[in-house]
N, C-alpha and C positions, 0 to 999 in steps of 0.2 A: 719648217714650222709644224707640218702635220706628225714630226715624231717628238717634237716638245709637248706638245698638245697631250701625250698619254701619259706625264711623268705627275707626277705625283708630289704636293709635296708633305711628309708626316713626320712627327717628333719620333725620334727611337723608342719613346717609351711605349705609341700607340700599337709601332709596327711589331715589338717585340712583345706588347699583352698581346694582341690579336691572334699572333705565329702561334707563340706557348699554349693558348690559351684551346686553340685548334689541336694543336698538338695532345694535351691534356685529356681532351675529350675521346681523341681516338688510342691513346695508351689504358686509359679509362675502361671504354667500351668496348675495345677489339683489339686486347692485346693482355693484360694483367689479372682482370679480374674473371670471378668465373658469373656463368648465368642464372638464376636461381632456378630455373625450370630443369635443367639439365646435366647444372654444376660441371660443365666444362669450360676453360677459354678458348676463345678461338681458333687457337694453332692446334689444340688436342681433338677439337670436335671435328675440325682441318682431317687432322690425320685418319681418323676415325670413318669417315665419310671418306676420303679417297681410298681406303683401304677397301670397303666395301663395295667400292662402284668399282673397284678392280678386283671382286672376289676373290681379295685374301682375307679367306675367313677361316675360322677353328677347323674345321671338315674339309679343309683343302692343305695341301701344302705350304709348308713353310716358304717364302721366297726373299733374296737378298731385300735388305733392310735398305740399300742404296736405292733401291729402287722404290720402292714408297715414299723415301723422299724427297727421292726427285718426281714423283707425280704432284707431291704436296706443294712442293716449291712453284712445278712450273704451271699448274693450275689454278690454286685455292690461295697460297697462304707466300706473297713473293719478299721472303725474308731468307736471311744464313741457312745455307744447312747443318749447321751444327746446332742452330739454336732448334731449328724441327725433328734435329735427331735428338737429342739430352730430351724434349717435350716426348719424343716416341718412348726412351727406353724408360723413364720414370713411369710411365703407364704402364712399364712388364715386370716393375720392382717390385716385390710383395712385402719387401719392407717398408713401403714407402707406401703404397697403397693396399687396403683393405680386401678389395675384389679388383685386382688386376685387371687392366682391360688390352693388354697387351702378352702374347705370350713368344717368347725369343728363344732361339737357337743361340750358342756361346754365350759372352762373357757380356752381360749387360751388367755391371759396374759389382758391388759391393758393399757390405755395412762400413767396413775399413773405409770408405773413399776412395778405393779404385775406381780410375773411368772405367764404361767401358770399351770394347774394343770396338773400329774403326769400321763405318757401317760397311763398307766392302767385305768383311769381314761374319755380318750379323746377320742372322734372319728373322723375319719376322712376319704373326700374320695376329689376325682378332683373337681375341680368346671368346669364347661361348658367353660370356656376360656381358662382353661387348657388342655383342647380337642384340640383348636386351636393349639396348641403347636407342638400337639403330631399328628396331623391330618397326615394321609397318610406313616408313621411311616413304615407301611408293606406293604413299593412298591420300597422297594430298593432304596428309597430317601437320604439317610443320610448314611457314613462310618459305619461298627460295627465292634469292636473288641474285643476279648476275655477279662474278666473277669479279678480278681486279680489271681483267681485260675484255670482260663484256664477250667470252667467247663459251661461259657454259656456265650452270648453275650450281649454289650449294647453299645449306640449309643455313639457317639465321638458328636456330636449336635443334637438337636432337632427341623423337618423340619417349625415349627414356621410359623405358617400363617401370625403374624402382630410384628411389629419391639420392641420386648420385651426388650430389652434393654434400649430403652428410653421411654417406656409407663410405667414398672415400675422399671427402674432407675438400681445401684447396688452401694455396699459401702464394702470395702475391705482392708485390708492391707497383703502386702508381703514382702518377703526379698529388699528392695531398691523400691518396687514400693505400690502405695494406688491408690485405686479407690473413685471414690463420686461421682458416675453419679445420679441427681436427677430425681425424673417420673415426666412425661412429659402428655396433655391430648391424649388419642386413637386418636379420631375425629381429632384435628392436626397433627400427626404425620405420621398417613395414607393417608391425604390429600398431604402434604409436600411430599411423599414418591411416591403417583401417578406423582402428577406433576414433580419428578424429573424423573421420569421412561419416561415419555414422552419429557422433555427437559432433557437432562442426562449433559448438560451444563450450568445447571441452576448455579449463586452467593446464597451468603448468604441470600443479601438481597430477592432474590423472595421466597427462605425458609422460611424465618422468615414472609413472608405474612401470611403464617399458622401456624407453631410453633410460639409462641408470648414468650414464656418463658416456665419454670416449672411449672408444674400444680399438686402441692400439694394436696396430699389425706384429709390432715387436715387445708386445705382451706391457709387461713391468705394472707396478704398481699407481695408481691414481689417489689422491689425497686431498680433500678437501672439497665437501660435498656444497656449501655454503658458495664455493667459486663456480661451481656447477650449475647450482641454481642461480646464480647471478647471471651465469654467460648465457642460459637458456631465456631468461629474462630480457637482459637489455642487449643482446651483441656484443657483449665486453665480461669475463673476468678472470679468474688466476685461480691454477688447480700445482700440486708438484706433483709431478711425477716422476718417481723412486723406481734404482733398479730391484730386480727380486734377487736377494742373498743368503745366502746359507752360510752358518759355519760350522764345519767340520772338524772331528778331533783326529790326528795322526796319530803315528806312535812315538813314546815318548815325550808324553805331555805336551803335543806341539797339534796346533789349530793351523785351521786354513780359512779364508772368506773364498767361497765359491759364487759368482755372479754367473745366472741361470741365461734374466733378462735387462736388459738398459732400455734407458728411455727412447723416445721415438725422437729420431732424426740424430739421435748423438754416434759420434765418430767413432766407434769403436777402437780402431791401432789407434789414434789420439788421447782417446778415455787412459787405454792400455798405458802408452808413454805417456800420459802425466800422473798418474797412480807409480810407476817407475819412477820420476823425477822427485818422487816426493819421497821414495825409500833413497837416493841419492844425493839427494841434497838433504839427509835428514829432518824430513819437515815433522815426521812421524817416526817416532821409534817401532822396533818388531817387527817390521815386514823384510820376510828373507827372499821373497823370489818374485815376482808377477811374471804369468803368463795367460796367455791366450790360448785355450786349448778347444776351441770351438772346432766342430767338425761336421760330416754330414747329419749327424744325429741330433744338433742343436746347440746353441754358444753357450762358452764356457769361460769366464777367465778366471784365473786359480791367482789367489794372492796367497802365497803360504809365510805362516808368518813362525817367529822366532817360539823359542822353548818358554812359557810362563807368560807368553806378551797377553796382554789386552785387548782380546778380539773385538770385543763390543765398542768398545774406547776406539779403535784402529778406524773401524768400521763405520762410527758417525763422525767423527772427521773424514773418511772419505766423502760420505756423506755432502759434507760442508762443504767440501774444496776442491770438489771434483763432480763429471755430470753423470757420474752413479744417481746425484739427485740435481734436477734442474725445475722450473717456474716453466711451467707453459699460460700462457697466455693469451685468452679466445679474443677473435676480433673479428667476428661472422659478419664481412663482409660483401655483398653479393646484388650482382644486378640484375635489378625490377624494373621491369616499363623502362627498360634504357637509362634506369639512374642507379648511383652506388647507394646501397641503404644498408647501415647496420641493424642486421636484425636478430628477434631470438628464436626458438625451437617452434612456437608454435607458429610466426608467421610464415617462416621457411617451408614447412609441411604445406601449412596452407596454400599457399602460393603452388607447389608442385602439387596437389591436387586440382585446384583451379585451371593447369595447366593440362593434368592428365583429362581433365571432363572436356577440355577443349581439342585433345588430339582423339579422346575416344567419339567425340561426337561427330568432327571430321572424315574421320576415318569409315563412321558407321554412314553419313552423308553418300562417303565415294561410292561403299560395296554398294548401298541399297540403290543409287544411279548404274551403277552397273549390272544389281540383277532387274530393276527397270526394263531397262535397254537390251537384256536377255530375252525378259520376258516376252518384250514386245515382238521380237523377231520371231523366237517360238510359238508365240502365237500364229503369226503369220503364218510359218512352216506348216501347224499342224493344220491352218483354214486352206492352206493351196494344198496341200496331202489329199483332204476332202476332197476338191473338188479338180482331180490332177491330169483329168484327161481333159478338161476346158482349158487350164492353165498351161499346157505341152500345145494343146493348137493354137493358143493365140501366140505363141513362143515362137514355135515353127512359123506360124505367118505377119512376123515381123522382121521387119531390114534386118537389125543387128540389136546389138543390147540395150543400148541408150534407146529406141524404138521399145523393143520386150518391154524395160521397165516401166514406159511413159503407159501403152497398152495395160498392165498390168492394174496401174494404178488408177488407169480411167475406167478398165471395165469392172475390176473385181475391188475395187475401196481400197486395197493396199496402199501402206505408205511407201514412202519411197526407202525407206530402212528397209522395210518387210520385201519389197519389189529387188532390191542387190540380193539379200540373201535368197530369192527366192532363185535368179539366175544364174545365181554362184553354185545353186545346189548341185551334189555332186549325182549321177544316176542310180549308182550304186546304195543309194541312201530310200529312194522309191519304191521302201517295201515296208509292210506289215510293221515289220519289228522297230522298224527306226520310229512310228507312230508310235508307236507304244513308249519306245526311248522318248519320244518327245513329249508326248502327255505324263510323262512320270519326271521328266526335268520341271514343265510348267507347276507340277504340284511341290516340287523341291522349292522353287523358285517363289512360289507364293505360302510357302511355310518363312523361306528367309527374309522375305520382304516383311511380313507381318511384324518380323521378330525385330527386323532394323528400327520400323515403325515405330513398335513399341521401346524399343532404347531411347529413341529422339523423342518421343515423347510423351517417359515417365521418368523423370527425374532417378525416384526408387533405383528402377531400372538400371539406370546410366550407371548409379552407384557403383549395383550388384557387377558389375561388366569391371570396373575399376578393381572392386577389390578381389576378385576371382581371380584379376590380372597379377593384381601382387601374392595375392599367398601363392601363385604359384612358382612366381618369382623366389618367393622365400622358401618353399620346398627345395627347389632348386639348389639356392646356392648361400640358404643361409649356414653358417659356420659354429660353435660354439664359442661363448666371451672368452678373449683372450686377457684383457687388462682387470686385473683386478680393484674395486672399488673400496678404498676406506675413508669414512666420515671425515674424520679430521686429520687436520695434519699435524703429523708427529714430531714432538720434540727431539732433538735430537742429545738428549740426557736424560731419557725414558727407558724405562727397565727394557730387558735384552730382548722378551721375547717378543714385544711389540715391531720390534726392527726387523722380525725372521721373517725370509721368505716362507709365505704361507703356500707350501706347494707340494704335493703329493706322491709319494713314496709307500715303497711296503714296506712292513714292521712283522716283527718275529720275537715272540716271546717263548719259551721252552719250558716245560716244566723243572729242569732242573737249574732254573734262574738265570739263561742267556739270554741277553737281548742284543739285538740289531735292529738296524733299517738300512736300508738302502734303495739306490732310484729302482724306477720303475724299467728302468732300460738293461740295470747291472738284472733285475730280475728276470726279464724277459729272455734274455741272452744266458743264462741258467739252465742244466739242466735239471728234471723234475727231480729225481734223486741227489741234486747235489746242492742241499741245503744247509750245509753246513753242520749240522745236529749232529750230537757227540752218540756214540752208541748205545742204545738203551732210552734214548729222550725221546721228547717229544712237542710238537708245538703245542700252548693253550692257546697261543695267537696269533695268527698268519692272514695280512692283510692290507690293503690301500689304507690307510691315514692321509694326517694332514700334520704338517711338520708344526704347527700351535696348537695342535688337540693334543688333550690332560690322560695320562695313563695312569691308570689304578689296577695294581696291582695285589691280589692278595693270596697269601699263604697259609698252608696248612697250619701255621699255627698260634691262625690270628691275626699276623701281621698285616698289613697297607703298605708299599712298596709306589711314591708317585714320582711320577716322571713326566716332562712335557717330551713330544715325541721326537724335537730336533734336539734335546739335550740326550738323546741316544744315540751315542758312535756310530757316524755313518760311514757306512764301506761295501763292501761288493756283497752279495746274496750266500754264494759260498762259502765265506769266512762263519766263524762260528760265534762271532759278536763278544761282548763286553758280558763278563757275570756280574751279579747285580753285589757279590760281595766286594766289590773292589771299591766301590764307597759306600754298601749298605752291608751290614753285617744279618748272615743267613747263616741259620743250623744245619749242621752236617743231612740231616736226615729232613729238613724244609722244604718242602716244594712247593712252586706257585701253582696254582688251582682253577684260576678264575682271574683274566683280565678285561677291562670295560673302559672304551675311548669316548672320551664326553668332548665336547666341544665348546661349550661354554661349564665351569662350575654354580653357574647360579642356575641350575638344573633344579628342578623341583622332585625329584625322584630319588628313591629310598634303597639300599644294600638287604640283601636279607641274608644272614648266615648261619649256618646251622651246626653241632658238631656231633662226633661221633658218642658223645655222652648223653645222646636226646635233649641239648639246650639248645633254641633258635631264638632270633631278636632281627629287628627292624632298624637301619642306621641310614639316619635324612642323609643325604649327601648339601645340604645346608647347613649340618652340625658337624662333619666333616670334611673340612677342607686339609688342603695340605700347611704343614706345619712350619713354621721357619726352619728347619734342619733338614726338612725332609733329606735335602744331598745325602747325606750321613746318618740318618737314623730312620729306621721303622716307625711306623705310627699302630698304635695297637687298635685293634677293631674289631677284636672281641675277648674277651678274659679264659680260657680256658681253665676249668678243674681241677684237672690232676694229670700228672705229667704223661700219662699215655693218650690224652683228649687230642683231639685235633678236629679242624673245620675240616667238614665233609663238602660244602657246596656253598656258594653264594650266587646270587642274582640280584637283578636290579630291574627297577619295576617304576614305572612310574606314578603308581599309589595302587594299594591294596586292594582296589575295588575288583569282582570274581575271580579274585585269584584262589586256588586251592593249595595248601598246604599237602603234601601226598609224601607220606617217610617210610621208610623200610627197612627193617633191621636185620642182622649178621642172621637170626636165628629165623626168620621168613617171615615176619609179622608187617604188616602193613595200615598204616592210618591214614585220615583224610579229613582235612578240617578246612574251614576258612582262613587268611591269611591274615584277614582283620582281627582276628584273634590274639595275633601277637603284637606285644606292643613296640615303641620304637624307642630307643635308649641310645646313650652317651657307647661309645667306644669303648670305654672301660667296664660296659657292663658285663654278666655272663649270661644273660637271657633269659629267657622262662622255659619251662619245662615243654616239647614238644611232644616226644613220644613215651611213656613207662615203659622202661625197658627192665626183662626179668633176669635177676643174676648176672653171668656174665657178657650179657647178649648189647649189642652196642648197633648203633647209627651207621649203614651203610652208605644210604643217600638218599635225599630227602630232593623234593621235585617243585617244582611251580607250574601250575596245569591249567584250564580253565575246560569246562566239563563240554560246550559247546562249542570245543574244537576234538570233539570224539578220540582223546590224546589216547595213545600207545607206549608202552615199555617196555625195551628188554631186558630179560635176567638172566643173568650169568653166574652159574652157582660154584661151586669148589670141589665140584667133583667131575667138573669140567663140561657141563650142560648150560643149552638154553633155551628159554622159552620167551613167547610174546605173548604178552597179554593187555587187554583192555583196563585202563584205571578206573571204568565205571564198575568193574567186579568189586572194588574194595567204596562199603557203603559208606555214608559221609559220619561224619561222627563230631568232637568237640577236639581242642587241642588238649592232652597229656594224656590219652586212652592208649591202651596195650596197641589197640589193631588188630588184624583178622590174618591168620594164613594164607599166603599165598604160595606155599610149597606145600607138598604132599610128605606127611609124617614117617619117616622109615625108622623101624627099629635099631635097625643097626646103621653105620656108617649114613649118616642122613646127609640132606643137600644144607648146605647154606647160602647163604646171598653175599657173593664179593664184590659185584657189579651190580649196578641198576640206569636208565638211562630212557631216554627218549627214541624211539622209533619213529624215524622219517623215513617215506617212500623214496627211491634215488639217491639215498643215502646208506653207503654200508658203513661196517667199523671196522677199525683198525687194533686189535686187544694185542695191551703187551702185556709179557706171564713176567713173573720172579725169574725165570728163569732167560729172560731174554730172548725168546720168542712174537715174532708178529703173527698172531691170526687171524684170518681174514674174516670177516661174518658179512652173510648178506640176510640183513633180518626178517626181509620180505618172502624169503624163499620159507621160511618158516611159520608152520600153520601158528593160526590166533588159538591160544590154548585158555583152559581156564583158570580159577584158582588153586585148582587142587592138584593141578599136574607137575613134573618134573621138567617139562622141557623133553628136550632129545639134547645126545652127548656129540661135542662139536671139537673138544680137543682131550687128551691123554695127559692129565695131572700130574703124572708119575714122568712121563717122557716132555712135555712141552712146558711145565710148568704152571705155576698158580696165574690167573688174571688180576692185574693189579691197576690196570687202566686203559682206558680208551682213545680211541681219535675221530670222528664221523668222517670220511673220505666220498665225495660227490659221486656218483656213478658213472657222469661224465668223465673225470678225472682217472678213473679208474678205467674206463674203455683208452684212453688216450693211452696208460701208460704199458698196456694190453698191447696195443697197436704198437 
């Protein structure tokens, strides 16, 4: 009867809510989702804490990965080992997380979907930001409770110096709840996270000044800034994130799509083999090859497509049909006070400050009980020191220690703390000096106390302690954005250039009308002389760009030459790039002059051009845009007179205000006017008159100065001399005036002016003659002359040839190529 008596009787529906429902709560709580103070789950914060209670940390060696989780296992977390190993090596993924807190020896998995290899196999220990995690761990900062088997302690959180939850993200499913929190950059999130600490009333909007979005480990592009601010909002909304592409021209009229980056968590060999299934089962016409050419330098997959195909057409049906572009979708879920709560940007922060005021308060709690407890015994030390020859007899005339102390404490007031350390004292310590050590400790001691004091109890205080903590944090280890951010998201039957990866490359433009770009890596792995450049040329423009910044180009003679920077054939640094006649038609004797990379054209800033017939003019770059033909035809952008005229200089400015006019002509005359003086005209104008020029004397180059940057110029004359001189020699005057000499009058054989230019310090030149000559000039080694001088003679006319142009060469540049 007495084992009937315990039987129970209940419907299956009660026993199975009841089971599930038990169940639910602990998949919930301590297994799926992550903590909001900490942003770890329990098997990771597991890991994380028995690594460190077994000092594998960053500054120690690496040690088998089998063995971490078998401490994990048979400690903290009593589940699979495979499931505690896959939780170890996705914490050493850096594609998977933002700031790794795991760092491994071999094969921990791959973007493809490779496992990795078999913990017997793996090593592994903390990485240095994992430290941060676990910083101050034993100071009584954080709850700890008994074990599964009640035989040793581990932390309920981890005290987390910087907001782990959103630096790198979590993703989760449980009974009725899923997480999707994406990582987010350090550097924003700590920023976002001071400034609310000091306005604790801050909106969305002054958050989001610093969070801008997700910030992707594996880069790619983000779309949709309205699902951004949704998800920051309620815990919930929807952003696409697109890979970054390029497309390439070959030879032979044939194009490639280069994918740089893919979105976060997509399968790459998978990506790979369904972009392949689709040139196979012709779902898409034009694509002749797909491969994966990813390597240690950074991923790559190369779709090369047919002769005439349709890159852009190709391109947004990959788009479409494949996870070049996919829907992420936030679902910031994360547990508070032990419940799941969707939440958004600011309660998250908030909550892990609430948190950090609780571990620094803690923590400030232990030390200041601890220098307490120092003090008190110091005390003690330096009052028996005083008085050390009563203290050594009543020692000596006691049974043994337990006697000593009780004596101690009844004759001389000591407590019984002060009375052990007083018996413990070692003899060696019963001199001078350690008195002196001990009253400079008590003054340590009550420097630190005051200071703990003051943390517990001024708010201010506690703040400053917080955020001191983070910026150092973000010195540390914040990183530069990886994921690029754009507003909306894009159609995908949107002009081409909108779909180009926006990403950074160097560009080369030549005076005699080559262009290229190529990456930054084909450059690096270059040597300095081997640029390509045909003999005799020279770059107007050598430089990082951005594969969607507008090129404008212009010509001596007159012409506008535009180009966006990824429709310039990209290829290696050495090759000698695409001439600009192969779809723009350029004159035997045309050379480009002056190139200028804008980034948006709704630029508010003005061209100014000037020619060798003394006419200059003003061109909005709002009255010039590029033309529908541009592919195939020049745009004109300034008229020239008569057939030996050509544009000597153009600049761009973005409005006239102190700027100087400063021109100089073949025969040494020099003028100097306001810039406001000329006015702004249509492209087909020919300008106004800038300088009177007498008889056959013509426009060398003409400058844009401003008088309170004390500007400099060198001149370079035809008899193969030069001199530097100051523009404040030539007085100011009105626009169309002769000008003033700046060369010295010879009767016979005089100088004239072939060059003219601006003098910067650590900058030399590079002059190339008619005669195909480079001469070197260092302009600084040459004294400041006046206007009446010649210069000194720097090359041989007759042997080296005329000076027909220049290049400015860095001086650094210039030691390097020395060395």
């Amino acid at each position: 009867m007495a084992e009937t008596e315990n039987i129970k009787e209940l419907s299956l529906e009660d026993v199975m809510g009841e089971r599930f429902g038990r169940y639910s709560k602990y998949i919930i709580q301590e297994r799926a989702l992550p903590d909001i103070r900490d942003g770890l789950k329990p098997v990771q914060r597991r890991i994380l804490y028995a690594m460190n209670e077994d000092h594998n940390t960053y500054d120690k060696a690496y040690r088998k990965a089998a063995k971490s989780v078998g401490n994990v296992m048979g400690n903290f977390h009593p589940h699979g080992d495979s499931s505690i190993y896959e939780a170890l090596v996705r914490m050493s993924q850096e594609w998977k997380l933002r700031l790794p807190l795991i760092q491994m020896h071999g094969n921990n998995g791959s973007m493809d979907g490779d496992p990795p290899a078999a913990m017997r196999y793996t090593e592994a220990r903390l990485s240095k930001a994992a430290g941060e995690l676990l910083t101050d761990i034993d100071k009584e900062t954080v709850p700890m409770v008994l074990n599964f088997d009640d035989t040793q302690e581990e932390p309920t959180v981890l005290p987390a110096r910087f907001p782990n939850l959103l630096v790198n993200g979590a993703t989760g499913i449980s009974a009725g709840y899923a997480t999707e929190i994406p990582p987010h950059n350090l550097g924003e999130v700590i920023d976002a996270a001071v400034y609310l600490l000091a306005h604790p009333q801050a909106d969305l909007a002054d958050l989001m000044q610093f969070v801008k979005g997700p910030d992707f480990p594996t880069g790619g592009i983000v779309q949709g800034l309205s699902g951004i601010k949704e998800a920051y909002t309620k815990g919930r909304g929807r952003i696409v994130v697109r890979a970054k592409t390029t497309i390439a021209d070959l030879r032979g009229g044939r194009q490639q799509i280069v994918v740089t980056e893919i979105p976060y968590e997509v399968n790459k060999a998978m990506l790979v083999k369904r972009i392949d299934e689709l040139r196979v089962l012709k779902k898409v016409e034009g694509i002749s090859e797909v491969r994966d050419e990813s390597d240690r330098f950074g991923l790559s997959i190369v779709i090369e497509l047919k002769k005439n195909a349709d890159a852009q057409g190709i391109l947004n049906y990959l788009f479409k049909n494949t996870d070049l572009q996919i829907s992420y979708n936030f679902n910031m879920v994360a547990i508070r006070d032990a419940r799941p709560e969707q939440l958004g940007l600011q309660p998250i922060l908030t909550a892990y400050l609430d948190f950090r005021k609780e571990v620094v308060t803690k923590r400030t709690q232990y030390v200041l009980q601890k220098a307490l407890d120092r003090e008190h015994i110091v005390e003690g030390l330096i009052h028996a020191l005083s008085i050390l020859d009563k203290v050594i007899k009543t020692i000596r005339g006691s049974k043994d220690k337990g006697d000593a102390k009780k004596n101690l404490v009844s004759t001389y007031g000591f407590t019984p703390a002060q009375a052990e350390a007083i018996v413990s004292l070692q003899l060696y310590r019963l001199t001078n000096t350690d008195v002196t050590e001990l009253e400079a400790e008590h003054a340590k001691l009550s420097k630190e106390i005051a200071r703990y004091q003051q943390i517990l109890g001024d708010p201010k205080e506690l703040a400053k302690v917080i955020k001191t903590e983070l910026l150092a944090v973000k010195k540390e280890y914040a990183t530069p954005r990886l994921t690029q951010i754009e507003k909306h998201v894009a159609s995908l039957d949107i002009d081409t250039s909108v779909l180009v990866s926006d990403e950074e490359v160097m560009m080369g433009v030549s005076r005699d009308g080559y262009l290229k770009r190529a990456s930054i890596r084909s450059f690096n792995m270059s040597d300095d002389g081997d640029n390509g450049l045909k003999e005799n040329d020279q770059f107007v423009f050598q430089g990082t760009v951005h594969t969607l910044d507008h090129v404008y180009m212009f010509t001596s003679a007159g012409n506008m030459i535009y180009r966006q920077v990824f429709e310039i054939q990209d290829g290696k640094w050495k090759d000698t790039g695409e001439h600009v006649s192969q779809t723009t038609g350029l004159a035997a004797d045309e050379k480009i002059i002056y190139v200028k990379i804008l980034k948006d054209l709704s630029d508010t800033g003005r061209f100014v051009l000037g020619t060798a017939d003394g006419q200059i003019k003003q061109l909005a770059l709002s009255d010039f845009q590029p033309s529908r033909t541009y592919k195939s035809r020049a745009q004109i952008a300034m008229k020239l007179k008569g057939s030996g005229d050509l544009v000597t200089d153009v600049f761009y400015v973005a409005n006239d205000q102190d700027w100087l006019v400063t021109s100089f002509s073949r025969h040494g005359y020099a003028t100097r006017y306001p810039l406001n003086e000329v006015s702004a005209m249509g492209g087909r104008a020919a300008g106004v008159r800038s300088q009177n020029l007498k008889g056959d004397d013509t426009v060398v180059n003409f400058l844009l100065i401003r008088v309170e940057d004390n500007p400099q110029v060198g001149i370079v004359t035809s008899r193969g001399a030069f001199k530097r001189m100051a523009v404040e020699q030539i007085p100011d005057a009105h626009r169309g005036g002769v000008g003033v000499l700046v060369l010295r009058v010879l009767k016979s054989n005089p100088h004239q002016i072939v060059l003219v230019a601006p003098v910067a310090s650590k900058t030399d030149w590079d002059v190339l003659t008619d005669a195909g000559r480079h001469i070197d000039i260092k302009p600084m080694d040459h004294p400041l002359s006046d206007r009446y001088s010649n210069g000194s003679f720097i090359l041989d006319v007759d042997t080296d040839g005329l000076p027909v142009s220049f290049q400015p060469v860095a001086q650094e540049k210039v030691n390097k190529d020395q060395d």
